[in-house]
Chimera marker file (.cmm) of the C-alpha trace (Angstrom):
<marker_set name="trace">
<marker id="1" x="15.805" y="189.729" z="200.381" r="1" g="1" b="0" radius="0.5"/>
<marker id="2" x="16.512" y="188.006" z="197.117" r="1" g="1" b="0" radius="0.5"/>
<marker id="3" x="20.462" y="187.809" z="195.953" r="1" g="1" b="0" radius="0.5"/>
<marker id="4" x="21.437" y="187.583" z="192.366" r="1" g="1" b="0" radius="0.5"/>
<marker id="5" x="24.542" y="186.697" z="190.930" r="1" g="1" b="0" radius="0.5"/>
<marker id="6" x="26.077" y="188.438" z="187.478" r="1" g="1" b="0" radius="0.5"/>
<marker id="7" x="28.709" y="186.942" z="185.635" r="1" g="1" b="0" radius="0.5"/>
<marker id="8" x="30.421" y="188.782" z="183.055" r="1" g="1" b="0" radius="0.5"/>
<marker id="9" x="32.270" y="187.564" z="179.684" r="1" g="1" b="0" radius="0.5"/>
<marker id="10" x="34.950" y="190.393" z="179.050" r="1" g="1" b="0" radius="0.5"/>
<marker id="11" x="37.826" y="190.987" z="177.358" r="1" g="1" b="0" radius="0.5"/>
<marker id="12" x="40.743" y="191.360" z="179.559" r="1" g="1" b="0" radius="0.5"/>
<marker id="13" x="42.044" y="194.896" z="178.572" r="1" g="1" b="0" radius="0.5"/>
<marker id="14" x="38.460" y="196.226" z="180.277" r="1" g="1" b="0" radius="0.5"/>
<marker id="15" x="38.773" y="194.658" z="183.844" r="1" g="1" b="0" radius="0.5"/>
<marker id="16" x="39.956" y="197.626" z="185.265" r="1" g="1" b="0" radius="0.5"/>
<marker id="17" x="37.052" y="200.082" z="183.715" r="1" g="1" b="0" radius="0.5"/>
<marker id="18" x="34.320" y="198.066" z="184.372" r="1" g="1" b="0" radius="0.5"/>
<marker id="19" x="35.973" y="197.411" z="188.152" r="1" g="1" b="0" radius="0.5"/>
<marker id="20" x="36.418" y="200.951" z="188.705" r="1" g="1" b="0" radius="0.5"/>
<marker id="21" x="32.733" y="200.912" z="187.087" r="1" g="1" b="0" radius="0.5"/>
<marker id="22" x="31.052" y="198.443" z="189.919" r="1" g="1" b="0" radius="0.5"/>
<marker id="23" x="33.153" y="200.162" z="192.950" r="1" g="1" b="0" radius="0.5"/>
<marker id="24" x="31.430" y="203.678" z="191.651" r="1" g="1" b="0" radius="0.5"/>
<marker id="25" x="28.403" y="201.598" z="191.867" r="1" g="1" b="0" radius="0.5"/>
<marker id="26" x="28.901" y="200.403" z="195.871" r="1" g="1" b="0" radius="0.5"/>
<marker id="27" x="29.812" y="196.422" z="194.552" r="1" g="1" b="0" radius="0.5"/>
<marker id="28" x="33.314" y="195.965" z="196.261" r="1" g="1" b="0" radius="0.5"/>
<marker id="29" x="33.938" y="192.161" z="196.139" r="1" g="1" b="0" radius="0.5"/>
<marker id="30" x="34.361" y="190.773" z="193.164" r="1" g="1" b="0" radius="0.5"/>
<marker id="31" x="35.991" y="187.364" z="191.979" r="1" g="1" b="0" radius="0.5"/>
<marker id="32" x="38.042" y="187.581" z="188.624" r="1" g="1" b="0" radius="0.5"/>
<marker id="33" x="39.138" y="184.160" z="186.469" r="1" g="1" b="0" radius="0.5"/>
<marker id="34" x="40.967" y="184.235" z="183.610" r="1" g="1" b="0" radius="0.5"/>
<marker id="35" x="39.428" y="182.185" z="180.900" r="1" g="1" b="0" radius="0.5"/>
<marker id="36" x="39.588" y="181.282" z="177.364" r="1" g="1" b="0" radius="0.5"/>
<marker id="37" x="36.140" y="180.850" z="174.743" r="1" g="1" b="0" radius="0.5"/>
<marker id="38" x="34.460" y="182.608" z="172.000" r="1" g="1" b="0" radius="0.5"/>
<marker id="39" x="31.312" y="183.565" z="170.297" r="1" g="1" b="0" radius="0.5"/>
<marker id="40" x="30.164" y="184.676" z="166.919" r="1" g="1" b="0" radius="0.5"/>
<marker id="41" x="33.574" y="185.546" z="165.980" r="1" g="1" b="0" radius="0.5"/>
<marker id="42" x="34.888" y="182.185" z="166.278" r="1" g="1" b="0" radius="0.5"/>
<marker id="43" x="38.265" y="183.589" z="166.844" r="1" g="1" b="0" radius="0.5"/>
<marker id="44" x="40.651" y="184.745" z="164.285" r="1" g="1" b="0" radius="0.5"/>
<marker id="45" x="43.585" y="183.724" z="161.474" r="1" g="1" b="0" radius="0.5"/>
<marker id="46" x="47.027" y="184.875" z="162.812" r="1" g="1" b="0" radius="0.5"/>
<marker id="47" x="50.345" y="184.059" z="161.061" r="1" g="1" b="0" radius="0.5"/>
<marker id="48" x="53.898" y="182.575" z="163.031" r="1" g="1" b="0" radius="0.5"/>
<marker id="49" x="56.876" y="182.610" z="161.338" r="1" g="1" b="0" radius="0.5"/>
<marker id="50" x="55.550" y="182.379" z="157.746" r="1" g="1" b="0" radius="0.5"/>
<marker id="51" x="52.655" y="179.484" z="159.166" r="1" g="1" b="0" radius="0.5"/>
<marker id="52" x="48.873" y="180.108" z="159.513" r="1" g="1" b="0" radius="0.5"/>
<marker id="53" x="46.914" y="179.251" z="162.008" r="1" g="1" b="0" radius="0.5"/>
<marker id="54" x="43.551" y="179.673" z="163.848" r="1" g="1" b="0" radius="0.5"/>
<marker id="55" x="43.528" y="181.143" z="167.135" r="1" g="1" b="0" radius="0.5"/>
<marker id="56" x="39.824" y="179.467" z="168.318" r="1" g="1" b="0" radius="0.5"/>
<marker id="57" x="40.089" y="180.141" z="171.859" r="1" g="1" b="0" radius="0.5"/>
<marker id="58" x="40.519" y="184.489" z="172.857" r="1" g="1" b="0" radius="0.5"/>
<marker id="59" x="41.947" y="185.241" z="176.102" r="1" g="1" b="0" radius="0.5"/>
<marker id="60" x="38.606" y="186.487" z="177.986" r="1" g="1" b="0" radius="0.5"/>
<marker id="61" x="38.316" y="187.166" z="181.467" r="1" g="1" b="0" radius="0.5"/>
<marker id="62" x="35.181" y="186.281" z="183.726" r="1" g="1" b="0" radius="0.5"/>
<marker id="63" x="33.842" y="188.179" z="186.930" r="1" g="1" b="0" radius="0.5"/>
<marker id="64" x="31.545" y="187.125" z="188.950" r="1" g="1" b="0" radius="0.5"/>
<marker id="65" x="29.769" y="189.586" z="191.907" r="1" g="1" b="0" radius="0.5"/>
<marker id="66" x="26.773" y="188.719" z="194.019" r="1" g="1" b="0" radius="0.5"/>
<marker id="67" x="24.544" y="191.168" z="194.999" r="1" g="1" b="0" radius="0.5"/>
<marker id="68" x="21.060" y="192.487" z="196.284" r="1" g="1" b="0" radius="0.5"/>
<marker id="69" x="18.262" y="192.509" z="193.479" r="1" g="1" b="0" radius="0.5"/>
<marker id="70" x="18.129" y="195.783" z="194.152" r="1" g="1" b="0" radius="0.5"/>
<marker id="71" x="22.037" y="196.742" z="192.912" r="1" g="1" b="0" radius="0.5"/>
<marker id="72" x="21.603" y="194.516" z="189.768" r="1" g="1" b="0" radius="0.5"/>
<marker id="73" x="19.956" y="196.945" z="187.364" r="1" g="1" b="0" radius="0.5"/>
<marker id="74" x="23.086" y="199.391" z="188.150" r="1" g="1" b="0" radius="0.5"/>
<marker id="75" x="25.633" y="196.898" z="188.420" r="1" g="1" b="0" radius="0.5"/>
<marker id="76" x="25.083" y="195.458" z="184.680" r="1" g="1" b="0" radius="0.5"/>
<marker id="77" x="24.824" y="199.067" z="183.423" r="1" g="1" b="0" radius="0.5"/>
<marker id="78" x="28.149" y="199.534" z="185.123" r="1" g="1" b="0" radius="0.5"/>
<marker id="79" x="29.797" y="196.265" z="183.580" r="1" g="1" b="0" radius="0.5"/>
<marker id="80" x="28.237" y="197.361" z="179.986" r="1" g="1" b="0" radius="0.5"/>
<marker id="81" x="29.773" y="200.624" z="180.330" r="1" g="1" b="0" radius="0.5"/>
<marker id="82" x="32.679" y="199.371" z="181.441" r="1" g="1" b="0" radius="0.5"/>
<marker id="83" x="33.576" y="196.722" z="179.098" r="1" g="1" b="0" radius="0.5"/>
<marker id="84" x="31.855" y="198.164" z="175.859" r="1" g="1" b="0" radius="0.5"/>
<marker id="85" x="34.225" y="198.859" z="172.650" r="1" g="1" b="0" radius="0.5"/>
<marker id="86" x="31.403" y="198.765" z="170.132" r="1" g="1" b="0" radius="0.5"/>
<marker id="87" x="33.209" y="195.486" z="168.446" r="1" g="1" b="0" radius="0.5"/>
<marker id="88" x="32.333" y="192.140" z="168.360" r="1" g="1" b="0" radius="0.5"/>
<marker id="89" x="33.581" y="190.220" z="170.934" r="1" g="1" b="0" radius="0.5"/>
<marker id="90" x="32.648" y="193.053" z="174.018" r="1" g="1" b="0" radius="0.5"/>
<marker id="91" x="31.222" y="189.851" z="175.937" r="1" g="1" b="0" radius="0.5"/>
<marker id="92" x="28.301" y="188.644" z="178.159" r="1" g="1" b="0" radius="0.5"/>
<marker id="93" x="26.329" y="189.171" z="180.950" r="1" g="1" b="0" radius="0.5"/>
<marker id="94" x="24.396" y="186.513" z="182.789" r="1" g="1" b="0" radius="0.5"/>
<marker id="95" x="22.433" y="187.244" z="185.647" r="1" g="1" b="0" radius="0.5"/>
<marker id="96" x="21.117" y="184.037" z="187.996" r="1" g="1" b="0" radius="0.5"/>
<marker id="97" x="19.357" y="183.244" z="191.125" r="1" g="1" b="0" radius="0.5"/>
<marker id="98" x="21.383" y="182.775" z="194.738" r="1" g="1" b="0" radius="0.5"/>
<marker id="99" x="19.104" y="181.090" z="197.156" r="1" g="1" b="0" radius="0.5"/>
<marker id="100" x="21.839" y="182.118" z="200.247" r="1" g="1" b="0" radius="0.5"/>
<marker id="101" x="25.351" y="183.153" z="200.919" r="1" g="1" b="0" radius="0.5"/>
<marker id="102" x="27.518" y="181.966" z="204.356" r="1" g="1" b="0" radius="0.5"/>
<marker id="103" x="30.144" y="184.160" z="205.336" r="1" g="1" b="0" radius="0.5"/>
<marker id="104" x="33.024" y="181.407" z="206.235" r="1" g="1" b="0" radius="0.5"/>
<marker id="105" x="34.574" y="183.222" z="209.346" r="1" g="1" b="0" radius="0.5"/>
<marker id="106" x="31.384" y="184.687" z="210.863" r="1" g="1" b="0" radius="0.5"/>
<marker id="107" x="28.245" y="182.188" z="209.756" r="1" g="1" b="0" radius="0.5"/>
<marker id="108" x="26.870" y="184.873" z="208.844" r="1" g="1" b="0" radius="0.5"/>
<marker id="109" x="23.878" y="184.610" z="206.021" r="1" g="1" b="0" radius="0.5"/>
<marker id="110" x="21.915" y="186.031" z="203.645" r="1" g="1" b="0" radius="0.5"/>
<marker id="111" x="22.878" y="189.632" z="202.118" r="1" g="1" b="0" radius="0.5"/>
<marker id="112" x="25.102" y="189.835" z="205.604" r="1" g="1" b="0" radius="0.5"/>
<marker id="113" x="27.110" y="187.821" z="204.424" r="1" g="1" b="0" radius="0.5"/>
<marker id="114" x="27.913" y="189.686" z="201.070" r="1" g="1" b="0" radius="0.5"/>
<link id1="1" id2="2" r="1" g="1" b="0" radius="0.2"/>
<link id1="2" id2="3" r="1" g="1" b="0" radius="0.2"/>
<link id1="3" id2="4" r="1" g="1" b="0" radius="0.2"/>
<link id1="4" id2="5" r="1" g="1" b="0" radius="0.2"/>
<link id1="5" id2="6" r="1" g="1" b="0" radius="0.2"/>
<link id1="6" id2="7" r="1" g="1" b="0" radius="0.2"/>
<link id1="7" id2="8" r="1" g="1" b="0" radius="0.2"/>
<link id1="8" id2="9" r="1" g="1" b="0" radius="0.2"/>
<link id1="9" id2="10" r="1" g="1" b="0" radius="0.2"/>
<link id1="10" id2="11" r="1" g="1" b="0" radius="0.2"/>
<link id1="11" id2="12" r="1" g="1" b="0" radius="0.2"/>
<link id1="12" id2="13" r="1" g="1" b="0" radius="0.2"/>
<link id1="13" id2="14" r="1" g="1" b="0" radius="0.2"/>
<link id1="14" id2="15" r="1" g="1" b="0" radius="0.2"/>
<link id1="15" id2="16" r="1" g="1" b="0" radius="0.2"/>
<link id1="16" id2="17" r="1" g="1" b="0" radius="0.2"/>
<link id1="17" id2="18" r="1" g="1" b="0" radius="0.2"/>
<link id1="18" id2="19" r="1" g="1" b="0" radius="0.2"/>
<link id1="19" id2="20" r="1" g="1" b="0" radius="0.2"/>
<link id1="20" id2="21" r="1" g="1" b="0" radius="0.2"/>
<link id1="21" id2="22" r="1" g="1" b="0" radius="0.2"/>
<link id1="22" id2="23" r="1" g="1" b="0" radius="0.2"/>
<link id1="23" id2="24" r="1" g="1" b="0" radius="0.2"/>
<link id1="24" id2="25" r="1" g="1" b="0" radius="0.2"/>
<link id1="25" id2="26" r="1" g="1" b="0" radius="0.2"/>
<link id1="26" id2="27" r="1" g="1" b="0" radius="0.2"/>
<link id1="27" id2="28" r="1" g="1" b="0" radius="0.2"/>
<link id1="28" id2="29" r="1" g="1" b="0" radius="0.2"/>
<link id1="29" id2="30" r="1" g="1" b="0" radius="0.2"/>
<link id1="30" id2="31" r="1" g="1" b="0" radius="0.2"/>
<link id1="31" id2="32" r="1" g="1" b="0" radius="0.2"/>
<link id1="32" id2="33" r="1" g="1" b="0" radius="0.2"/>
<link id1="33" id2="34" r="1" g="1" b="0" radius="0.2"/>
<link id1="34" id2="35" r="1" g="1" b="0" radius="0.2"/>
<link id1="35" id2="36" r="1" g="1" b="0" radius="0.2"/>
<link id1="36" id2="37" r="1" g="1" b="0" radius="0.2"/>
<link id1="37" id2="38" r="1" g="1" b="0" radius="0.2"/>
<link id1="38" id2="39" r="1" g="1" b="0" radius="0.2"/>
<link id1="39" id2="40" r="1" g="1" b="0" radius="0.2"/>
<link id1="40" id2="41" r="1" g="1" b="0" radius="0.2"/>
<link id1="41" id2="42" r="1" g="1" b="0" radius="0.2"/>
<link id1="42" id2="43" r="1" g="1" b="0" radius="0.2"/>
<link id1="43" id2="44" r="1" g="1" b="0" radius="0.2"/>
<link id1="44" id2="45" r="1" g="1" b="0" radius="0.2"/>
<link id1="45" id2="46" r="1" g="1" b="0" radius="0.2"/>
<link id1="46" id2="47" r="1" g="1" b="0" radius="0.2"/>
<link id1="47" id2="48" r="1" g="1" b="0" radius="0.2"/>
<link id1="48" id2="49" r="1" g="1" b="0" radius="0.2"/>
<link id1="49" id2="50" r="1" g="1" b="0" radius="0.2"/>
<link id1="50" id2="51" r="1" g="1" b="0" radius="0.2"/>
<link id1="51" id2="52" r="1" g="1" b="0" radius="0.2"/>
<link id1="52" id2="53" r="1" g="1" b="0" radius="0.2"/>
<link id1="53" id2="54" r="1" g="1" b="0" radius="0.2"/>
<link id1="54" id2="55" r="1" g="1" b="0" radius="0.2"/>
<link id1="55" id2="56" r="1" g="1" b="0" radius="0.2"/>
<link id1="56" id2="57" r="1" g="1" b="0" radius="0.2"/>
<link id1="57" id2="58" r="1" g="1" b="0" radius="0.2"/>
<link id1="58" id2="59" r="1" g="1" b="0" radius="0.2"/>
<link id1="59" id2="60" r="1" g="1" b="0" radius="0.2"/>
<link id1="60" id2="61" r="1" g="1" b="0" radius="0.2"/>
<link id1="61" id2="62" r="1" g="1" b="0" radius="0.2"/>
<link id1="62" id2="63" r="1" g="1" b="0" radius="0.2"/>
<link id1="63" id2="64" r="1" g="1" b="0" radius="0.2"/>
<link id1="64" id2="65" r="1" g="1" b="0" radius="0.2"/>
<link id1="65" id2="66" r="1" g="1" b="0" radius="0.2"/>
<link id1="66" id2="67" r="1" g="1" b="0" radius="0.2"/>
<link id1="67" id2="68" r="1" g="1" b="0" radius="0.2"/>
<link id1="68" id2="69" r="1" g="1" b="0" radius="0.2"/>
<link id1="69" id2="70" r="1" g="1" b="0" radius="0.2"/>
<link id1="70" id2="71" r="1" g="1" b="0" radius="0.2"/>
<link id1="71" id2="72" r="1" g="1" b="0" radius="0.2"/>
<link id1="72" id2="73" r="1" g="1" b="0" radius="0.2"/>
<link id1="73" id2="74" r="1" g="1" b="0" radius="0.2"/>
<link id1="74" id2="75" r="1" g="1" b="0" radius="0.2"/>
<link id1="75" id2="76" r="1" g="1" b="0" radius="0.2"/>
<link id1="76" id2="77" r="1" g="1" b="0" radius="0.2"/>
<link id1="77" id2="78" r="1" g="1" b="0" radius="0.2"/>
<link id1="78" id2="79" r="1" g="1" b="0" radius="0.2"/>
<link id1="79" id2="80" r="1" g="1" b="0" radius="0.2"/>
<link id1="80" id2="81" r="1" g="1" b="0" radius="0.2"/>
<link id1="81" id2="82" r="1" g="1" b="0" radius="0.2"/>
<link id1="82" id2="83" r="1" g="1" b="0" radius="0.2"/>
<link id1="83" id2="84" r="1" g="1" b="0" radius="0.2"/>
<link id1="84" id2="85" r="1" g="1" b="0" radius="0.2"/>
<link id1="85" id2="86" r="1" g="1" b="0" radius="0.2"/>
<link id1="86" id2="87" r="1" g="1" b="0" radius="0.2"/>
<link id1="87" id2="88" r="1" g="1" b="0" radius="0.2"/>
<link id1="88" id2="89" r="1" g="1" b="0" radius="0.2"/>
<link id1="89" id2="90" r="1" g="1" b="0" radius="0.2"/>
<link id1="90" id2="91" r="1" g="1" b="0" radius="0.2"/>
<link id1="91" id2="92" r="1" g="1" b="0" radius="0.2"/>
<link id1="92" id2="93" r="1" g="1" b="0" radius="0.2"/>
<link id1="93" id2="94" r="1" g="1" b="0" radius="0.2"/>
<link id1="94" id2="95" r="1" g="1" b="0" radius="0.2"/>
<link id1="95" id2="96" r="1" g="1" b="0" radius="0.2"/>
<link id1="96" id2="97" r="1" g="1" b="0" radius="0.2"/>
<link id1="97" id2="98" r="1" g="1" b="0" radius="0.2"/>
<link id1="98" id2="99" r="1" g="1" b="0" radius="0.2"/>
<link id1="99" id2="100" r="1" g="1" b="0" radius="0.2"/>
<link id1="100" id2="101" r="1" g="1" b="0" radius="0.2"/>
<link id1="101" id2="102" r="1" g="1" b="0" radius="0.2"/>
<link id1="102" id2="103" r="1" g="1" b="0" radius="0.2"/>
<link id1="103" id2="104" r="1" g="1" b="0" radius="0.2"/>
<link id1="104" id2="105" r="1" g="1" b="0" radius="0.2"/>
<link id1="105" id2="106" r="1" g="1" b="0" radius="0.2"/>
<link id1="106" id2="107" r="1" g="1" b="0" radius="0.2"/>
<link id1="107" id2="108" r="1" g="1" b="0" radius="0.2"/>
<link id1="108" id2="109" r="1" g="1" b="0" radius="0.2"/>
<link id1="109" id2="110" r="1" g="1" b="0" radius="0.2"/>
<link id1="110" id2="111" r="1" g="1" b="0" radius="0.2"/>
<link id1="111" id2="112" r="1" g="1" b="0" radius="0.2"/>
<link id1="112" id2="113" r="1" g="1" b="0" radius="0.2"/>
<link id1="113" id2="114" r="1" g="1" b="0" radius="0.2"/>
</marker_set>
């Protein structure tokens, strides 16, 4: 059975929606980095103590979740859901090929192993 991996841009204020969002779903592990970047926006002109300066680098946070090809279709919908303010900087999904998966304490493979 083919395994896919989604990784999802976010902002951080959303993690627990879109987590709540992907347990609803049946996805229970996920990993979660925090992590710095931006897009179109290019970030954004704040002020500090009568100084301006350009903030270039928003405070994002990244999940990753593998899964069954099968879950995919309703785990992005869940992230989108999840994460969506209607404003620019909502975030990414990218959705890539996993050609296996070993459980470390078992040796298990393969969507056993997820």
């Amino acid at each position: 059975m083919q395994m896919k991996k989604i990784e999802a841009i976010i902002k951080p204020f959303k993690l627990d929606e879109v987590k709540d969002a992907l347990h609803e779903v049946g996805l229970q592990g996920i990993t979660v980095t925090e992590a710095k970047g931006f897009g179109r926006q290019k970030g954004h002109t704040e002020q500090y103590r009568g100084a301006e300066y350009v903030v270039d680098f928003l405070p994002k946070v990244k999940i990753e979740v593998v899964c069954e090809e099968g879950l995919v279709e309703r785990a992005v919908e869940a992230i989108t859901a999840g994460a969506r303010t209607g404003r620019i900087g909502d975030g990414k999904i990218f959705i890539t090929a996993i050609d296996d998966v070993i459980r470390i304490r078992t040796g298990e493979k393969g969507v056993a192993a997820i």
